[in-house]
N, C-alpha and C positions, 0 to 999 in steps of 0.2 A: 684563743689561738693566735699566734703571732703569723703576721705576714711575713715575716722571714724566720719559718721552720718549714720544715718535710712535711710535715702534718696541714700544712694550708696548700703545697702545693700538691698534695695527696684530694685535699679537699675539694678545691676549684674547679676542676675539672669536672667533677662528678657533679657537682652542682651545676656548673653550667651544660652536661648533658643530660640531666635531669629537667633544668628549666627549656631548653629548647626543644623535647621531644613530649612535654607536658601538654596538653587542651590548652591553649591561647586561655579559656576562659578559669583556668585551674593553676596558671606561672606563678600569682601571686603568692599561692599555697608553697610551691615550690620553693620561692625567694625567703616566706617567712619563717620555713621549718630549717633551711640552710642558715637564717640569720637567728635565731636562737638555737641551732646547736654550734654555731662559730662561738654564742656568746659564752654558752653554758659551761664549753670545753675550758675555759680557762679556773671556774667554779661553779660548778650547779648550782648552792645555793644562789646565785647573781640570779638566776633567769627567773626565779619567783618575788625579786624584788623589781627586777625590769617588766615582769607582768603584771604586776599588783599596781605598778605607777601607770601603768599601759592604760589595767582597766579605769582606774580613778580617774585620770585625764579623760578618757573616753565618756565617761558617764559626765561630769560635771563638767565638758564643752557643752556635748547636748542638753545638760539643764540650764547653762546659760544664754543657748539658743532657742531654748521653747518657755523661758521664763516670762512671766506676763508683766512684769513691771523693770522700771530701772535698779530698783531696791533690792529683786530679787535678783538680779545679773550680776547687780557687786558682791552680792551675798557670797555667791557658787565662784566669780571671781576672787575671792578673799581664800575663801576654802580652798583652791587648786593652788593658788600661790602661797599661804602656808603649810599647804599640806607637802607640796617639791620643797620651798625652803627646811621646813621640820627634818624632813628627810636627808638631807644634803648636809645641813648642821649634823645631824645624829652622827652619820659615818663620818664623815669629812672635819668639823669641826669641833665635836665636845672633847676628844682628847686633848685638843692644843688650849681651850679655856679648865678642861680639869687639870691641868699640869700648872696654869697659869695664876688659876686659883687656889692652887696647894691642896688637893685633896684625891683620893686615888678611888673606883669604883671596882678595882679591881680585875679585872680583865682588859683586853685589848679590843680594840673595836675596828674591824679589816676593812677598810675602803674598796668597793665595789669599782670594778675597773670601768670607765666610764659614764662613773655616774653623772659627772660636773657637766658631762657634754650630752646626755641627753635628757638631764632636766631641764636647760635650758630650752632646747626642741622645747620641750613640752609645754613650757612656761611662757612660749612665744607665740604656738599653735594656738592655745587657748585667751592670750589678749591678742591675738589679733581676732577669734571666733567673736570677743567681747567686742570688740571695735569696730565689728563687718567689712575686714579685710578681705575674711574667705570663710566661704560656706562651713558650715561644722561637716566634720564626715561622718555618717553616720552605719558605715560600713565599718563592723568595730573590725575585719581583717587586714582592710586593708591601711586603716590608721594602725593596727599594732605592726606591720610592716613599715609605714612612715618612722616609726617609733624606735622601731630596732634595725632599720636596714643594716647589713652588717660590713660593707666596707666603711661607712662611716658612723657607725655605731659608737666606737671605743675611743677616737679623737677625731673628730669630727671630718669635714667642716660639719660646721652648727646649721643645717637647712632650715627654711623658711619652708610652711605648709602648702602656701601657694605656688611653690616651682617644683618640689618633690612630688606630693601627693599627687599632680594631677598626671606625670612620668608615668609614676608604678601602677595609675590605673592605666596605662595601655596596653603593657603584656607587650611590649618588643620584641621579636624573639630576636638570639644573635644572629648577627650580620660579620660576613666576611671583615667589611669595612672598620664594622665596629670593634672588632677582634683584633685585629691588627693594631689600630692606631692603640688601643686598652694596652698590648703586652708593650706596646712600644714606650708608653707612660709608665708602667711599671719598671721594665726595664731602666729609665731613667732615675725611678725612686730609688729602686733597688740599688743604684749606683751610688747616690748622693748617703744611700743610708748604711751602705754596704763600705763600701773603700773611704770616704771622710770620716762619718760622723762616728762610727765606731772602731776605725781605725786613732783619730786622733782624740775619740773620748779615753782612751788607755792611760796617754799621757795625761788631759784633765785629770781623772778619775782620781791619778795617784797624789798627783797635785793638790786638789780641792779636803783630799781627807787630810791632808795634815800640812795645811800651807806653810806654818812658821820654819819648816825644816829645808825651804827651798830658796834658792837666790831671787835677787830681782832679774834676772835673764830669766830664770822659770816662770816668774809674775806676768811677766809680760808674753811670753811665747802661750802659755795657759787660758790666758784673756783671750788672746786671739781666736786662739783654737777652739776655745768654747764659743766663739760666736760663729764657727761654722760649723761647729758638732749641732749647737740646735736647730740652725736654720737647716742645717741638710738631713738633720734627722726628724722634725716636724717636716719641712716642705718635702723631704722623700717619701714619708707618709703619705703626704695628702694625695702626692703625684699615683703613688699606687693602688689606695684609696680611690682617685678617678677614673684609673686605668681598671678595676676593678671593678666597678661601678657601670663603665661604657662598654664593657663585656656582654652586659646587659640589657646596654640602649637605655641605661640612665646616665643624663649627666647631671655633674654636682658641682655647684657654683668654684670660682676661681678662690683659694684662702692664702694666693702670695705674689706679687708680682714685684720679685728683686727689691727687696725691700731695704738692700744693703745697701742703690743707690738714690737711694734718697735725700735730700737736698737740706730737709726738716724732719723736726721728729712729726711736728704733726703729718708732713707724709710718710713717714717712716708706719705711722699704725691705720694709715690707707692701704699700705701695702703689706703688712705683717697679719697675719693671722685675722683675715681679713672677716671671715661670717661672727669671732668673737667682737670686734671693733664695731662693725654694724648690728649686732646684736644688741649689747651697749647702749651705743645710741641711739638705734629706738627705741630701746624701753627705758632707758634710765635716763637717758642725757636728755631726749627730748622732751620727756614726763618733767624733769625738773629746770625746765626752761629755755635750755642750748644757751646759744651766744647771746639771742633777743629781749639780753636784761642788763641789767647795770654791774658796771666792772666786775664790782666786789663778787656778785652774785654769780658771774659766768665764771671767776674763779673757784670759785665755792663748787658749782658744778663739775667744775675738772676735775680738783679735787675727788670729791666723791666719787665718781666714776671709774679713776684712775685706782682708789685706795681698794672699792669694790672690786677692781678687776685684777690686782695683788692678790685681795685675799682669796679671790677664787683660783687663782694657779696653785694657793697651796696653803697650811695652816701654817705658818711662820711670819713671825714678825721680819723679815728678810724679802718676804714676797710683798706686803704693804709699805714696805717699807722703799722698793722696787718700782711701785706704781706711784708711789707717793713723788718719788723725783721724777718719773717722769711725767707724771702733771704738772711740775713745779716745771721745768722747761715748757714744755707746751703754753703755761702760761706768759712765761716769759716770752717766747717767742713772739705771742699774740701780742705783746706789748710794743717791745723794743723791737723785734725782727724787720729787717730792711723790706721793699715788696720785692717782687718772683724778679729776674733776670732772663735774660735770652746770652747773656755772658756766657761760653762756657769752662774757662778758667774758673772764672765764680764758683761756680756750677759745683766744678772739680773740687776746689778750696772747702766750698759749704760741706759737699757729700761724705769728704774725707772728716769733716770736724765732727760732725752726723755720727759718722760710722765710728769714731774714737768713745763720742759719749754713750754711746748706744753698748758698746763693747764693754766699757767700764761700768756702764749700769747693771751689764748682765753677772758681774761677778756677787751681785747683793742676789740673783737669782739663783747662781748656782749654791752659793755659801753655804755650810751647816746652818749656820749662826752670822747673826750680825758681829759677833768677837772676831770668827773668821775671814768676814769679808772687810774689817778694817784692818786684821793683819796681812789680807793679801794686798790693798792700798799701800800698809806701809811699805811692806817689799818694794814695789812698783816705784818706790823712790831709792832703792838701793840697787849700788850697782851687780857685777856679778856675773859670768858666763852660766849657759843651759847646764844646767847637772842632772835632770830630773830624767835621764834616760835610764831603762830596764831592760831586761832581757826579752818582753815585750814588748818594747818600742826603744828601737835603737835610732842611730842618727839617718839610717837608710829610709824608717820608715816614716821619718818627718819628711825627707827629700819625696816619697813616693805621696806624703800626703799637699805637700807644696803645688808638686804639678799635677797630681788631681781636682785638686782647689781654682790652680790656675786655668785647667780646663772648663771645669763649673762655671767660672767667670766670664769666661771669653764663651761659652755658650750661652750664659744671660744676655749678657752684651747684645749678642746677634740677634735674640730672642726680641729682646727690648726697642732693636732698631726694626726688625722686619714684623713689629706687632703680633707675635702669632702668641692667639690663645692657648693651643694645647701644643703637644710636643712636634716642632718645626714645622707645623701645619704648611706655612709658606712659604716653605723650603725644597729645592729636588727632589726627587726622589732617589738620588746621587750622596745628598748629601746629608740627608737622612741614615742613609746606608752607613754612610762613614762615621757617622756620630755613633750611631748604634755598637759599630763594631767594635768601636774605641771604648764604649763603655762598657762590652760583653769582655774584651780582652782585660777591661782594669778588672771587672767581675772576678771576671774566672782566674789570676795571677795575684791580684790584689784587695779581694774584698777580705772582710773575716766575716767568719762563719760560725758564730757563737752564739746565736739566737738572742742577740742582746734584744732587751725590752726598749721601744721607744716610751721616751723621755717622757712625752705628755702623755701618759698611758696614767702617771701617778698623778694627776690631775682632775 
């Protein structure tokens, strides 16, 4: 079920009058029969693969918590972590190595819609159960609710056990306060996901299928565009995802904070998709030593990290290939890069060089192909005015997505100076008002309405 159809806002309501007129001691029943038929809706068979990993995580935490030696903990840890990788390869990766290896098994094999993001969960729940992060849960309902919570089920964020689990054991019921501030983050998503990212992914779209037939004007308007189709179609997600979430008195960790103005790439993936980046590096980067080794070696580790988290956005050699440069900056930075400033010209200078490479990286992410993403390079060296308008997106609807963009920014902006976590928290209640309405009006005159699939959904 997509957050932007009839069918979720059909759904929501009934769920949350369901969970608040529920027994306090029975909501959690509530929340997990609403989060596996959200998930189901999109394919039933998914919900018996999200159960089946449900139960197996569940069982093999607790055997690595009541295991009598260290032998037997690595054991049942070995087993949870090949049995999610197994899994993960099966859907996700053996088609892109049977195409690569030349040989066909003959059928297709359908990628389970957030699979990538909640084995993760899973894989993290259980080393930290190994590590004595946090108690195993031995409440198998309310870990299969950790498991499938369903505003963050399908792209995250990626939660930790220890902030979630111990939420959804309270049974919150809704609160006025919590309702409000939920539709008001929604609303914001819905803006960012509704009037940009699917408005100016029209232009990408046509773009990205057959780039050699467009000018270098279109190369470059296309780059753009595509760095604020993902950011405002991932971070509209998550905003609604949270706003959805606090409907219910959960909240769910922050996965963006303006990551466009960023100074470095290494803070650029502080602030970009933020529970994947910290996931990361605690299980991969610090298992393989962080910074606290010699050169070679702390490169070697960026590397790795970087290539692993390519190939988990997608099976292409386009997506390692993606992460592969940007650990190659990161490392460079770590080398040659000047220290921090209080300059803000600097500041300006760096964020804007930031935001250029950062943009330019993102075309090896959108690319069919690496073929594609060096013909859209060469364009980007030739000249050429915009030609790549359609009878779907004419030159009106770049202008309308210009100053919806320009409003997005100039809302960061404010957001970034007055600190506030969720949406305009420390802000009037004046001027709250006006935000809202400016986004209900671009909503209601300017969104589209075509139930476009978010992006990391294929992830």
């Amino acid at each position: 079920m997509l957050f932007n159809s009839l069918d979720f806002f059909i759904f929501l309501p009934i769920a949350l009058l369901l969970y608040q007129f529920a027994s306090a001691n029975y909501r959690w029943v509530i929340l997990l029969a609403a989060s596996y038929a959200f998930y189901a809706y999109y394919e039933p068979w998914y919900f018996f693969l999200l159960f089946g990993s449900t139960v197996l995580a569940y069982y093999l935490a607790i055997a690595i918590d009541s295991a009598k030696n260290t032998q037997q903990r690595k054991l049942y840890l070995t087993l949870s972590i090949v049995s999610n990788l197994a899994t993960i390869f099966f859907f996700k990766y053996f088609s892109f190595f049977e195409k690569e290896a030349g040989f066909d098994i003959g059928f297709d094999i359908i990628l389970p819609v957030g699979i990538s993001f909640y084995t993760l969960q899973t894989l993290g729940y259980t080393i930290d159960v190994y590590r004595g992060n946090h108690p195993v849960e031995k409440h198998f309902g309310y870990f299969a609710l950790y498991h499938s919570f369903f505003p963050q089920l399908v792209a995250g964020p990626i939660e930790r056990s220890y902030t979630l689990l111990p939420q959804l054991r309270k049974n919150t019921p809704v609160t006025y306060e919590n309702l409000v501030l939920g539709c008001n983050l929604m609303i914001w998503g819905f803006f960012k996901k509704l009037v940009i990212a699917d408005r100016v992914g029209i232009f990408v779209t046509h773009f990205f299928e057959n780039p050699e037939i467009y000018t270098g004007g279109d190369s470059w308007l296309s780059t753009l565009l595509f760095s604020f189709q993902i950011y405002c179609d991932f971070s509209g997600y998550t905003d609604i995802a949270t706003g959805v979430a606090l409907c219910f008195g959960i909240s769910l960790m922050k996965n963006f904070d303006r990551p466009y103005f960023s100074t470095s790439i290494k803070e650029f993936w502080t602030r970009w998709h933020i529970s994947l980046s910290s996931w990361f590096k605690d299980y991969v980067y610090f298992p393989l030593g962080g910074n606290r080794v010699v050169a070679w070696r702390y490169a070697y580790n960026i590397l790795i990290v970087f290539a692993i988290s390519g190939l988990w956005h997608g099976a292409n050699w386009t997506f390692i290939l993606w992460g592969l440069l940007h650990g190659s900056l990161m490392i460079i930075e770590h080398f040659i890069s000047p220290p921090p400033t209080q300059n803000k010209g600097m500041n300006f200078l760096k964020g804007i060089v930031v935001f250029i490479a950062v943009s330019l990286l993102w075309i090896f992410f959108k690319a069919n192909s690496i073929h594609d993403a060096i013909t859209t390079f060469s364009q980007l060296t030739q000249g050429g005015p915009v030609t790549g308008f359609t009878k779907n997106f004419t030159k009106l609807d770049l202008l309308i997505s210009f100053i919806s963009i320009a409003f997005l920014l100039f809302c960061d902006i404010y957001l970034m100076r007055t600190k506030s976590k969720l949406f305009f928290e420390n802000s009037s209640t004046f001027f709250r008002i006006i935000v809202l309405l400016i986004c209900i009006n671009l909503l209601y005159f300017f969104g589209v309405f075509s139930s476009e699939q978010f992006i990391y959904f294929q992830f």
